[in-house]
TIZAPA-869020 format. One record per residue (C-alpha): residue number from 1; x, y, z; residue in three letters. Coordinates in nm, 2 decimals. Layout:
REM TIZAPA-869020
[pt NUM [X Y Z] ala]
...
//
This chain:
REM TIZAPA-869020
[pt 1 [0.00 0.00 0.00] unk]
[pt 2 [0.27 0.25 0.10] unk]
[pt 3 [0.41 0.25 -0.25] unk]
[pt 4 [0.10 0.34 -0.42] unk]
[pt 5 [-0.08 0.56 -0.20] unk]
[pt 6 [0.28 0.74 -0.22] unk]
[pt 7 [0.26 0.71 -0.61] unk]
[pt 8 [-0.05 0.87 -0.59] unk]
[pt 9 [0.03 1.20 -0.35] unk]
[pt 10 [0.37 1.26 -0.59] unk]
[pt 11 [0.18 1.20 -0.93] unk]
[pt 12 [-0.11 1.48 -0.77] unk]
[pt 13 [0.20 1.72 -0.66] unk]
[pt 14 [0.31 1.70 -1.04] unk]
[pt 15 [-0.04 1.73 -1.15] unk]
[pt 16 [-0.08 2.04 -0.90] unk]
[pt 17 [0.28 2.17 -1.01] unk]
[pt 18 [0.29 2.18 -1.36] unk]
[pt 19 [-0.11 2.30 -1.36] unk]
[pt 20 [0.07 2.63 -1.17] unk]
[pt 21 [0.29 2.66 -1.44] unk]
[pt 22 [0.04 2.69 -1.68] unk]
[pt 23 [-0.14 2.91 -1.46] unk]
[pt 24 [-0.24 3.27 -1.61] unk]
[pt 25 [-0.01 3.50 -1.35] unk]
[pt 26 [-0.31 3.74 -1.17] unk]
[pt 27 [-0.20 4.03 -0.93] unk]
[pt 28 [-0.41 4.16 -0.69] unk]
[pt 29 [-0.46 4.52 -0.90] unk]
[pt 30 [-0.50 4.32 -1.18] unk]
[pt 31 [-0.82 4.12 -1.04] unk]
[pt 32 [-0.93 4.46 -0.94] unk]
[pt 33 [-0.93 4.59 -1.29] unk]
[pt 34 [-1.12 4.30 -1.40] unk]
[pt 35 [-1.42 4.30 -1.17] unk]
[pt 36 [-1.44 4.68 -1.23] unk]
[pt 37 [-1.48 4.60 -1.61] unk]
[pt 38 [-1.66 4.22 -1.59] unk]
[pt 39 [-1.84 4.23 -1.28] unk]
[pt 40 [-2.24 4.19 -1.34] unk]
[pt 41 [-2.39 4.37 -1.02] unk]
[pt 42 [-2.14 4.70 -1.21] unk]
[pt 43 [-2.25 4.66 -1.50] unk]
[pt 44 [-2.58 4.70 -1.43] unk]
[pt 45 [-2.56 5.03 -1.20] unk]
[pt 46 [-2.33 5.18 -1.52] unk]
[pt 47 [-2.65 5.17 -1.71] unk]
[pt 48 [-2.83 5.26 -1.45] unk]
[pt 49 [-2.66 5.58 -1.45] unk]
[pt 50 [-2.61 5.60 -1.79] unk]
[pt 51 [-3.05 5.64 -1.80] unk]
[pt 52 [-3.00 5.90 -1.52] unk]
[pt 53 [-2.74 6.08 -1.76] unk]
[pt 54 [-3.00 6.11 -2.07] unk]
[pt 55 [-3.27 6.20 -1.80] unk]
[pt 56 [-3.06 6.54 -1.68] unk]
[pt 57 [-3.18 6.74 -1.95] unk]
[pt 58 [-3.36 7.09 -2.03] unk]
[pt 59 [-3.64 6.89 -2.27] unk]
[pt 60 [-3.71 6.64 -1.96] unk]
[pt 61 [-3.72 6.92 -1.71] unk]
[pt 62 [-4.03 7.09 -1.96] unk]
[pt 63 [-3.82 7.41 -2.06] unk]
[pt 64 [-3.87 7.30 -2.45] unk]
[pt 65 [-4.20 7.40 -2.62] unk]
[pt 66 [-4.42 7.02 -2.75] unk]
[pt 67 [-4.48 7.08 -3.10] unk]
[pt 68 [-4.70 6.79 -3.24] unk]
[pt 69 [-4.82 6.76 -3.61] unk]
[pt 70 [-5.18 6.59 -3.63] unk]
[pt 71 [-5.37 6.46 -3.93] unk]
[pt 72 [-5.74 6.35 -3.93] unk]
[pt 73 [-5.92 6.25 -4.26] unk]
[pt 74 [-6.28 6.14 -4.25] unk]
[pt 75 [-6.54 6.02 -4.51] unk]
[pt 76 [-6.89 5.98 -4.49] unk]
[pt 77 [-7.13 5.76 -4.73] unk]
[pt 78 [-7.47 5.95 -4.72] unk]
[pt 79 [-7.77 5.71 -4.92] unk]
[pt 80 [-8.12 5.95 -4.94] unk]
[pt 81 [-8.46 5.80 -4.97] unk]
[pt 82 [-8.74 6.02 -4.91] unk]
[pt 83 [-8.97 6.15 -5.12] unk]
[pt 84 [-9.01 6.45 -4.91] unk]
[pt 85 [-8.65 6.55 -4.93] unk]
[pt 86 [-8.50 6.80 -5.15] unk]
[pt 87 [-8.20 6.58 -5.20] unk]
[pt 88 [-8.23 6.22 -5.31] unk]
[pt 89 [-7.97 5.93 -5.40] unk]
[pt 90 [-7.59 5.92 -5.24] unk]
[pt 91 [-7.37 6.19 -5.15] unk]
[pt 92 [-7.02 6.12 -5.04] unk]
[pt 93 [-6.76 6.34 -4.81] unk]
[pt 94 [-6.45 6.30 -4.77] unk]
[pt 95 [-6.25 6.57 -4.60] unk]
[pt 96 [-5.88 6.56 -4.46] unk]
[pt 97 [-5.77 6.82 -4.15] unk]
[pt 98 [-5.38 6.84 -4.08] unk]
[pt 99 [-5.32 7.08 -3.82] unk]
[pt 100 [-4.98 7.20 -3.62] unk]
[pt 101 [-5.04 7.24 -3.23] unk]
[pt 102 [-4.74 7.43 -2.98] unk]
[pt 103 [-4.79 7.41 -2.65] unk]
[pt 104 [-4.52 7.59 -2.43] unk]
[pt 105 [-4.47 7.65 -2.06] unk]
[pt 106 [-4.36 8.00 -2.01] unk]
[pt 107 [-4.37 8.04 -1.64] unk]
[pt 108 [-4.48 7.72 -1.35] unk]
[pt 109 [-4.32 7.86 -1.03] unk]
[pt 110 [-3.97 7.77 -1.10] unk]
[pt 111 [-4.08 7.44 -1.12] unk]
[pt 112 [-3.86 7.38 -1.44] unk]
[pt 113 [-3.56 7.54 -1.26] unk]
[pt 114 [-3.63 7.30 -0.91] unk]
[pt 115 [-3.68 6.99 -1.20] unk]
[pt 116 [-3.35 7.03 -1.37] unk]
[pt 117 [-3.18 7.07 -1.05] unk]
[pt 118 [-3.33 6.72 -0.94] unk]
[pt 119 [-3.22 6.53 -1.26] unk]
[pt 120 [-2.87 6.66 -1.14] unk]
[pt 121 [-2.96 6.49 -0.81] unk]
[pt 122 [-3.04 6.20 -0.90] unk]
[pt 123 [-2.79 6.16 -1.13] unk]
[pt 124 [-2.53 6.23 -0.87] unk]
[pt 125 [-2.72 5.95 -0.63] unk]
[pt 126 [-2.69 5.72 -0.93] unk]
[pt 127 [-2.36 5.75 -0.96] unk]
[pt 128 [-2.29 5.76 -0.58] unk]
[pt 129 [-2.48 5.41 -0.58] unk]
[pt 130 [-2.28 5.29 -0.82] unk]
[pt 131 [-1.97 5.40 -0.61] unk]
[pt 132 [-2.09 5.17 -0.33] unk]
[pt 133 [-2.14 4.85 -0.57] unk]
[pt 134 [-1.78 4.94 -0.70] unk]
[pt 135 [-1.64 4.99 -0.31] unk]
[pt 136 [-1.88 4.68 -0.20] unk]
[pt 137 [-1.76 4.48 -0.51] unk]
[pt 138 [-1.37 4.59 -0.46] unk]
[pt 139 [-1.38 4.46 -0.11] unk]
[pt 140 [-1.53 4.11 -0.20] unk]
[pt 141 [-1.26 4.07 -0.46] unk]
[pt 142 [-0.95 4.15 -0.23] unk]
[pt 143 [-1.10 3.95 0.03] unk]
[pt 144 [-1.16 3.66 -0.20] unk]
[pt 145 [-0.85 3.71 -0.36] unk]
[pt 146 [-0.66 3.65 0.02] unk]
[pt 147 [-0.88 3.37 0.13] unk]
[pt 148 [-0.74 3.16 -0.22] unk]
[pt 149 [-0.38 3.33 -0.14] unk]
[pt 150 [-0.51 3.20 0.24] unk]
[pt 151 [-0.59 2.83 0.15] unk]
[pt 152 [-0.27 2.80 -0.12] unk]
[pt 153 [-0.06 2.88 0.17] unk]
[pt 154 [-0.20 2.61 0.37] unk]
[pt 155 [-0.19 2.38 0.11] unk]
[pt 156 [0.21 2.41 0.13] unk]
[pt 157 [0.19 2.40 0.49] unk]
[pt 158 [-0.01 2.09 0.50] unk]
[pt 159 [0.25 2.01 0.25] unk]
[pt 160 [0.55 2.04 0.53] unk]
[pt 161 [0.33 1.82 0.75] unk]
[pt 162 [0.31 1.55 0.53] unk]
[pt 163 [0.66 1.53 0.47] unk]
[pt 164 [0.74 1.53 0.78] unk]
[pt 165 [0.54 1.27 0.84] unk]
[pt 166 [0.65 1.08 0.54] unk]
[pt 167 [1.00 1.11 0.61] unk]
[pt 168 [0.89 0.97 1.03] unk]
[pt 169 [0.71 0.68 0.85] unk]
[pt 170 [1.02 0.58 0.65] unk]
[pt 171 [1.22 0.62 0.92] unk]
[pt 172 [1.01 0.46 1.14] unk]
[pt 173 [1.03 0.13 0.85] unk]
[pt 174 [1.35 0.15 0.84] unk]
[pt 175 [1.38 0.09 1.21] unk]
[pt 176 [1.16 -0.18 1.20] unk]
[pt 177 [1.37 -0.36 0.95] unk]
[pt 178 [1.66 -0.29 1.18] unk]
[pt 179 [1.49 -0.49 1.47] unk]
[pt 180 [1.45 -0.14 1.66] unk]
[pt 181 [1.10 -0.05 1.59] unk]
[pt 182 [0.77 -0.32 1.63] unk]
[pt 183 [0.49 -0.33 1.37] unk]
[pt 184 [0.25 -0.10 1.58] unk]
[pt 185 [0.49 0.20 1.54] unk]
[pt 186 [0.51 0.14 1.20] unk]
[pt 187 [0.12 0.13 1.12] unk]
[pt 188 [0.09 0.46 1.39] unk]
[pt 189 [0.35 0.63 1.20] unk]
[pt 190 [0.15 0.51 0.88] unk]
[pt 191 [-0.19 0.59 0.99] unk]
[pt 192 [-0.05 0.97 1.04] unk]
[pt 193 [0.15 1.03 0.69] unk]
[pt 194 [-0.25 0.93 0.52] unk]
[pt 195 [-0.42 1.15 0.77] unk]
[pt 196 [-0.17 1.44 0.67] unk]
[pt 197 [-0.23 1.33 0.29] unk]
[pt 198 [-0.59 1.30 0.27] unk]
[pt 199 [-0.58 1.69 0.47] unk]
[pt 200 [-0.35 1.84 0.21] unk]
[pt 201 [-0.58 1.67 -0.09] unk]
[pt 202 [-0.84 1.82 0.11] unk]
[pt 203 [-0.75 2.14 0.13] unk]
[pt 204 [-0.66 2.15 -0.26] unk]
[pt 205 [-1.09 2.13 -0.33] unk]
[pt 206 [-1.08 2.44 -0.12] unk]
[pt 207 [-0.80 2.66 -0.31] unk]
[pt 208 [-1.01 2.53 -0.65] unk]
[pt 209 [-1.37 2.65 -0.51] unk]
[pt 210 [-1.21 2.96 -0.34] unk]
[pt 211 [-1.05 3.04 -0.74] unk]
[pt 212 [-1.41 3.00 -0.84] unk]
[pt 213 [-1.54 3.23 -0.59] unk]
[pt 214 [-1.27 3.50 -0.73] unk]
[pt 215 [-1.39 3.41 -1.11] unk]
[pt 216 [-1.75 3.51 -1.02] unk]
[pt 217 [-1.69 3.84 -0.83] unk]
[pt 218 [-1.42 3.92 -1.16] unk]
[pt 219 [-1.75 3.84 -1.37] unk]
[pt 220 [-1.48 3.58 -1.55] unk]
[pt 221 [-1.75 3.31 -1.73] unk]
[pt 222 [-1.49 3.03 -1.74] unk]
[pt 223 [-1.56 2.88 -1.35] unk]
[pt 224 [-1.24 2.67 -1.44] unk]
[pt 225 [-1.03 2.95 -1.52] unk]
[pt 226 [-0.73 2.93 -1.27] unk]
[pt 227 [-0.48 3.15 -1.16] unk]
[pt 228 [-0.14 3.20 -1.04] unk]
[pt 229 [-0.17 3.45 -0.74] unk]
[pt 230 [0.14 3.72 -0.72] unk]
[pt 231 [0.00 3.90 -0.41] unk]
[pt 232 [0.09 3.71 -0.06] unk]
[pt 233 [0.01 3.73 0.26] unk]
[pt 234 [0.23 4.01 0.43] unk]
[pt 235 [0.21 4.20 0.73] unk]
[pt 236 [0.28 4.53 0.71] unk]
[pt 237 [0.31 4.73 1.07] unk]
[pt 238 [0.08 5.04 0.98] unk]
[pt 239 [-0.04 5.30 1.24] unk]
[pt 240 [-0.39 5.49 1.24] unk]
[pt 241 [-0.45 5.80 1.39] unk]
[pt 242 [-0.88 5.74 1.47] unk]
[pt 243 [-0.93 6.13 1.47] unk]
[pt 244 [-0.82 6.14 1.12] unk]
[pt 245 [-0.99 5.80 0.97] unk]
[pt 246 [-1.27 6.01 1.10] unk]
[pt 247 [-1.28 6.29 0.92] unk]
[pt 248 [-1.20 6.11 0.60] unk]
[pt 249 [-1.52 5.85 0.71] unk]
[pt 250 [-1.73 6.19 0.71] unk]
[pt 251 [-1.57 6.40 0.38] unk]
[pt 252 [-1.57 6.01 0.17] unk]
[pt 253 [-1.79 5.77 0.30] unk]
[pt 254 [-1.95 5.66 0.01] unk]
[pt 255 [-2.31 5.57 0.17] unk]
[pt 256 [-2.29 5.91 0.35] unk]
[pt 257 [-2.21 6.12 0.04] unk]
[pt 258 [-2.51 5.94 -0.15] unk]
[pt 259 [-2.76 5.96 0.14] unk]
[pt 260 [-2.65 6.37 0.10] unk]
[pt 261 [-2.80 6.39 -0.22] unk]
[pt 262 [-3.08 6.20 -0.13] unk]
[pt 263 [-3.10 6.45 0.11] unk]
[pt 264 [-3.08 6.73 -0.16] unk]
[pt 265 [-3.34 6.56 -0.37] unk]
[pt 266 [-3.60 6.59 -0.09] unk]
[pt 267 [-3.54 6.93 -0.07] unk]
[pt 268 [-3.60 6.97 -0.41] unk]
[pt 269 [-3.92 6.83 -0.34] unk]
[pt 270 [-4.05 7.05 -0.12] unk]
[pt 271 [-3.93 7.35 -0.35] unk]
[pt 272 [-4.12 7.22 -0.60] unk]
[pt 273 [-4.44 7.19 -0.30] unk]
[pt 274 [-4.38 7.53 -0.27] unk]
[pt 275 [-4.41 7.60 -0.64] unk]
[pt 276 [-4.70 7.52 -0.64] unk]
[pt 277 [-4.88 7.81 -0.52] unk]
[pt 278 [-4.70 8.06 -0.76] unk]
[pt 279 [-4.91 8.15 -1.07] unk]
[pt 280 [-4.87 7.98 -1.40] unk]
[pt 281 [-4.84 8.15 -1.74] unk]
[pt 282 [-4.85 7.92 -2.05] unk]
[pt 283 [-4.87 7.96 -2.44] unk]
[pt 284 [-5.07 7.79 -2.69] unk]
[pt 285 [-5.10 7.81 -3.04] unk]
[pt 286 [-5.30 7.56 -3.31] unk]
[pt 287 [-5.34 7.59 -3.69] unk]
[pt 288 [-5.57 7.37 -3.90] unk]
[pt 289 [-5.64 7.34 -4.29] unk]
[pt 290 [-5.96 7.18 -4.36] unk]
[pt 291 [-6.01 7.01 -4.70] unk]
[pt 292 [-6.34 6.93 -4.76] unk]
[pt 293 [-6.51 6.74 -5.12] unk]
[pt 294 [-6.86 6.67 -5.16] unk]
[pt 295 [-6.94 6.40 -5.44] unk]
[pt 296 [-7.25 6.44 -5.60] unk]
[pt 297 [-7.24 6.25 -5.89] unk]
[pt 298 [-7.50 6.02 -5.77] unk]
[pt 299 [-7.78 6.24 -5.62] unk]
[pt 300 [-8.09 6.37 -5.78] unk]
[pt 301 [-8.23 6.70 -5.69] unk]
[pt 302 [-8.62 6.82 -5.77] unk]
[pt 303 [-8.53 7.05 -6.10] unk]
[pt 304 [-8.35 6.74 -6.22] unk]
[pt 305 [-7.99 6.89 -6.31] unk]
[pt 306 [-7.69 6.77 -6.20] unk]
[pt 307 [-7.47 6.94 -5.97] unk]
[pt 308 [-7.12 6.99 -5.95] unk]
[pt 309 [-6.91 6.82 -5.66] unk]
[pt 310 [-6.81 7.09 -5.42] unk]
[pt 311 [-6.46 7.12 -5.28] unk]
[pt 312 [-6.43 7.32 -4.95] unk]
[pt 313 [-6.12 7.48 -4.81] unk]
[pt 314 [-6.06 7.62 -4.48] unk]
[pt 315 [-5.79 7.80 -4.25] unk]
[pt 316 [-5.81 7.75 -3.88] unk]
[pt 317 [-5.52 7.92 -3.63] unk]
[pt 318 [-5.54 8.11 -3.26] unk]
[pt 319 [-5.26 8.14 -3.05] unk]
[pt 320 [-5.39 8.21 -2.66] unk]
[pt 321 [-5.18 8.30 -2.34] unk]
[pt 322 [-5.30 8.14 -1.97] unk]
[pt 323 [-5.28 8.24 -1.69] unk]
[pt 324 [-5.34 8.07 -1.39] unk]
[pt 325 [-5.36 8.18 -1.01] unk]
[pt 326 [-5.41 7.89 -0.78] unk]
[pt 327 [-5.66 8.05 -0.54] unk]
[pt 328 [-5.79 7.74 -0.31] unk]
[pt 329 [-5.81 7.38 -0.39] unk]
[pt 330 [-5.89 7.21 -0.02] unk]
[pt 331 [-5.58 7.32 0.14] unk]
[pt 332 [-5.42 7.02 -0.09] unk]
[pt 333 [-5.11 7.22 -0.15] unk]
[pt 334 [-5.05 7.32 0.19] unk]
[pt 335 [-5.08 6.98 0.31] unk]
[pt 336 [-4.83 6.85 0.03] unk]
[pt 337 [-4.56 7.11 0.17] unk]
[pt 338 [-4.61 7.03 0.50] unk]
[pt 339 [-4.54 6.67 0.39] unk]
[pt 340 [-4.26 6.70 0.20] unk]
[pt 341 [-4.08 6.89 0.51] unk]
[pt 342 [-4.19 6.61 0.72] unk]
[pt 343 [-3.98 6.36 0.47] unk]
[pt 344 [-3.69 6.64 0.45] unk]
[pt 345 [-3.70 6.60 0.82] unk]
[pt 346 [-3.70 6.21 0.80] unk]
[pt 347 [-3.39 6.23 0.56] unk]
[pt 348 [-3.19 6.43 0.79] unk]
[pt 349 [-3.25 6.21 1.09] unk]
[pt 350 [-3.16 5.89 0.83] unk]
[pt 351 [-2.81 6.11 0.80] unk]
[pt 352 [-2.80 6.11 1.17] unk]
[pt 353 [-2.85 5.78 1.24] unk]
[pt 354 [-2.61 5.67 0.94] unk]
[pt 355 [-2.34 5.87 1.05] unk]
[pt 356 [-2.34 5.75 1.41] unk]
[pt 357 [-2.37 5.40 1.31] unk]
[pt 358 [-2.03 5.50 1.10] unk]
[pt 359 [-1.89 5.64 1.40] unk]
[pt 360 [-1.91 5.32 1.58] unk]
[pt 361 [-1.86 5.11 1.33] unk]
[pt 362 [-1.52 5.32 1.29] unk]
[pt 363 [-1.42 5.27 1.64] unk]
[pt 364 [-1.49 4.88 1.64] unk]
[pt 365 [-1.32 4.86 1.34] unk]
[pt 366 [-0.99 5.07 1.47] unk]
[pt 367 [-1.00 4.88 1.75] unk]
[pt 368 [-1.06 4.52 1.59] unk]
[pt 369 [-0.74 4.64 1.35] unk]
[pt 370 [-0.49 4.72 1.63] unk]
[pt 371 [-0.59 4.42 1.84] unk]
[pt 372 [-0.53 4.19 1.48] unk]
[pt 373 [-0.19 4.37 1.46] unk]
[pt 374 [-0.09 4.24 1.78] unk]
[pt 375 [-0.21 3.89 1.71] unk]
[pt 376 [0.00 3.88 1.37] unk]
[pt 377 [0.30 3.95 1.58] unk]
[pt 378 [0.25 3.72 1.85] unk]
[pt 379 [0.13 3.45 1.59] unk]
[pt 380 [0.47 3.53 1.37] unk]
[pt 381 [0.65 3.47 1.73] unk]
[pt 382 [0.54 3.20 1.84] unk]
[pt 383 [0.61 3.09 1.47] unk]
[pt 384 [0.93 3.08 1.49] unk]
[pt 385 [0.95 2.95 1.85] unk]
[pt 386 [0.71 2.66 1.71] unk]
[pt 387 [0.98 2.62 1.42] unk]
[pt 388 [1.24 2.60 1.63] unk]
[pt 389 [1.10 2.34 1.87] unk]
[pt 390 [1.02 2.09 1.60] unk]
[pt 391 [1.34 2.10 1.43] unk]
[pt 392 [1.49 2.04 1.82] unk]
[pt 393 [1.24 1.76 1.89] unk]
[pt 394 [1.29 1.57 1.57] unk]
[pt 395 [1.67 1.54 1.63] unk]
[pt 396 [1.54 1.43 2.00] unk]
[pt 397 [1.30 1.20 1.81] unk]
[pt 398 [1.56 1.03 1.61] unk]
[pt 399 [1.84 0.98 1.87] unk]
[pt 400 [1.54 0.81 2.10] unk]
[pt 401 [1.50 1.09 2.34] unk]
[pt 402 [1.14 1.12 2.27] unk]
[pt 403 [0.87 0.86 2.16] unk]
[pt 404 [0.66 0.90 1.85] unk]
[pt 405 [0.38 1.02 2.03] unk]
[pt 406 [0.49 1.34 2.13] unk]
[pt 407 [0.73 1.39 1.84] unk]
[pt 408 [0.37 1.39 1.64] unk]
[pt 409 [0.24 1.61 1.90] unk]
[pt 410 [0.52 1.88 1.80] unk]
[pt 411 [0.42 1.84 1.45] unk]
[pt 412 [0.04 1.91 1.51] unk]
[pt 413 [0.20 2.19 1.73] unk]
[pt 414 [0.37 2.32 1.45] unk]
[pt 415 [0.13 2.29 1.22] unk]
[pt 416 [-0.17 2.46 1.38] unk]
[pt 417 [0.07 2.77 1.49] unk]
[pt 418 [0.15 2.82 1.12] unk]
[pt 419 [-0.21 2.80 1.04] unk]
[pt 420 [-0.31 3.07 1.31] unk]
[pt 421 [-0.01 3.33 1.18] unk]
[pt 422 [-0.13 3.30 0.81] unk]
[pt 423 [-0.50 3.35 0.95] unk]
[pt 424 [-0.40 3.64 1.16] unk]
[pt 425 [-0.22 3.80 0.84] unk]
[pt 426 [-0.55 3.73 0.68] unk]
[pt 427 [-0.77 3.90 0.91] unk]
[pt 428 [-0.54 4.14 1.00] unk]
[pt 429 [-0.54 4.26 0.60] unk]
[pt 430 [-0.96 4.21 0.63] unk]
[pt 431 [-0.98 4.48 0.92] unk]
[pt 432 [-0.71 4.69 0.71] unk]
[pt 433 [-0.97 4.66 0.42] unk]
[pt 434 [-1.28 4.72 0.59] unk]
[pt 435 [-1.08 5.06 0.74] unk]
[pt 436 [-1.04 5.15 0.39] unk]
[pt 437 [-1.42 5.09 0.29] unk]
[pt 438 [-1.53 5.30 0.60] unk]
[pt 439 [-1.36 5.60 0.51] unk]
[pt 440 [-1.41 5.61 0.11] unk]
[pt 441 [-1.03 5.49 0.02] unk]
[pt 442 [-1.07 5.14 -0.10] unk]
[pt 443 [-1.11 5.21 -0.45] unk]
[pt 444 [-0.78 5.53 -0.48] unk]
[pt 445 [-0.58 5.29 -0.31] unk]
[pt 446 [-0.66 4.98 -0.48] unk]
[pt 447 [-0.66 5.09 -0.84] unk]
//
């Protein structure tokens, strides 16, 4: 069995190894870049401001006249038989009636004025919503992007482990071929080099589904696409003053700055409330041709001649000005004003609330980011103290000093401390991240 089962974890080391060669190298700016071009959920607020773009306009805020050109043609079939009218048999009309109406808004209360300045609102909130997709989507991808740099480096450390205990086991053979070890040493020492192999096969599903999960924030199609990660996992010892992350938090917060223009849009609102007990003055103009044609060809009058078919022409235009005081409608306009100062209040308190929310997220977060700055020092400590101690015990191990038992004990040791420092890199960088998010610099110092 030990021959093959070895066969097998070399041949999947090759396989693993020359499929990293092959490997498209991908940096962490670069999966940036993509999932700023590819990503779905961005895609889809680009066009959304892209609609708010073509909606900021003069025309959509009614500044522009509406000119419409209409055309009506009619025809009538008219059969007479009645001895008692003058007019017997058919008569047919047909008449046709283009006309050109304009109908312009001259004056509405500065409604047009309050309109235009809302399209630039809400273009503004599109775009600010479409900043926290990007920031939202930014963070996903550099924390996905370090959880597959996360499980590849505990692939190789689960790769040390079973060495180590592949080199015990053939030690441990060799012994017992020597006459210095019994058959229950050997099948211990076995029994731990195919725990340590079926953990490191284990852990290679995870790197593969953790590469898919970067695919799908990158919006890459190919889920099999894999990737040859340049960016590790290093510490790097930087300090924070809170005072300042907080005043960049309240200047670039990206959920802040787009609940501010909400906050301008409802005030907008309740100008154009307002507006609407200023007088109105609007201009309308029409002009019609009527063509009209009698056919008489068919009828019969009492003097029995024929008559000719008669063609009618005729020219309508008027252009009137209106103007119109709202005087009293039910107290409907005061009510709408009142309401829409009740919502401005309601948006102000949402920025309260929001902003105090950031303020403690802020702290927890500073606080979360210093405490995972000590652990990654400790962890890299103890590290090296863990290192130390194995390479100590297995010389003990092989000159009989210790048993097997706690030789593997060690190794476990060993193994779990270099799992917690790369964790505590990891989470030490997710803090650093989520810092960046909460005060609007994810995105400058990413890119």
């Amino acid at each position: 069995m030990k021959p093959t089962f070895t066969t097998f974890i070399f041949l999947l080391g090759l396989f693993f190894h020359f499929q990293l060669i092959a490997q498209q190298q991908l940096s962490l700016s670069d999966a940036i870049q993509k999932g700023l071009a590819q990503n779905f959920d961005i895609q889809v607020e680009k066009r959304t401001v892209e609609i708010a773009k073509n909606n900021n306009d003069w025309g959509q805020a009614g500044r522009y006249p509406t000119i419409n050109l209409n055309a009506n043609q009619g025809n009538v079939y008219n059969n007479v038989v009645n001895p008692a009218a003058f007019q017997q048999g058919t008569v047919i009309n047909n008449n046709i009636v283009p006309s050109l109406t304009l109908d312009w808004t001259i004056f509405d209360g500065f409604a047009i004025n309050i309109n235009k300045k809302r399209f630039e609102n809400l273009e503004a909130q599109s775009e600010g919503n479409t900043r926290i997709v990007i920031e939202n989507t930014v963070q996903a991808i550099i924390r996905a992007y370090y959880n597959a740099v996360l499980a590849n480096e505990l692939i190789n450390i689960l790769k040390q482990g079973m060495d180590l205990s592949h080199d015990t086991y053939d030690y441990v053979l060799f012994k017992k071929e020597l006459g210095n070890a019994v058959t229950g040493d050997v099948l211990l020492e076995k029994s731990n080099y195919l725990t340590d192999s079926s953990a490191y096969i284990n852990q290679q599903m995870i790197y593969r589904n953790s590469q898919r999960d970067l695919n799908v924030l990158m919006g890459e199609i190919d889920m099999e696409k894999t990737y040859e990660l340049t960016d590790k996992l290093i510490f790097s010892d930087i300090s924070y003053n809170l005072k300042e992350l907080e005043e960049k938090m309240f200047a670039s917060n990206a959920n802040l700055q787009t609940l501010r223009i909400t906050q301008e849009i409802l005030r907008n609102d309740v100008e154009l409330r307002k507006g609407d007990m200023m007088p109105r003055v609007g201009f309308s103009m029409s002009s019609s041709y009527n063509i009209n044609r009698q056919d008489l060809s068919n009828a019969t009058f009492p003097d029995g001649r024929a008559r000719p078919n008669n063609v009618a022409k005729n020219l309508n235009a008027f252009g009137n000005i209106t103007f119109t005081v709202p005087l009293f409608n039910g107290g409907i306009i005061q009510r709408n004003i009142q309401n829409a100062k009740i919502t401005e209040q309601n948006g102000q308190t949402r920025i309260d609330n929001l902003s105090n929310q950031l303020r403690r997220d802020l702290a927890n977060t500073y606080d979360l980011y210093n405490l995972r700055k000590q652990q990654v020092k400790i962890a890299i400590e103890n590290k090296n103290a863990a290192q130390t101690n194995l390479r100590l015990a297995e010389e003990k191990f092989r000159t009989g000093s210790i048993n097997s038992f706690d030789y593997r004990i060690l190794q476990q040791n060993y193994l779990n401390i270099a799992f917690s420092e790369q964790q505590a890199i990891f989470n030490f960088i997710d803090a650093n991240t989520f810092l960046l998010r909460l005060t609007g610099g994810i995105v400058a110092e990413r890119r």
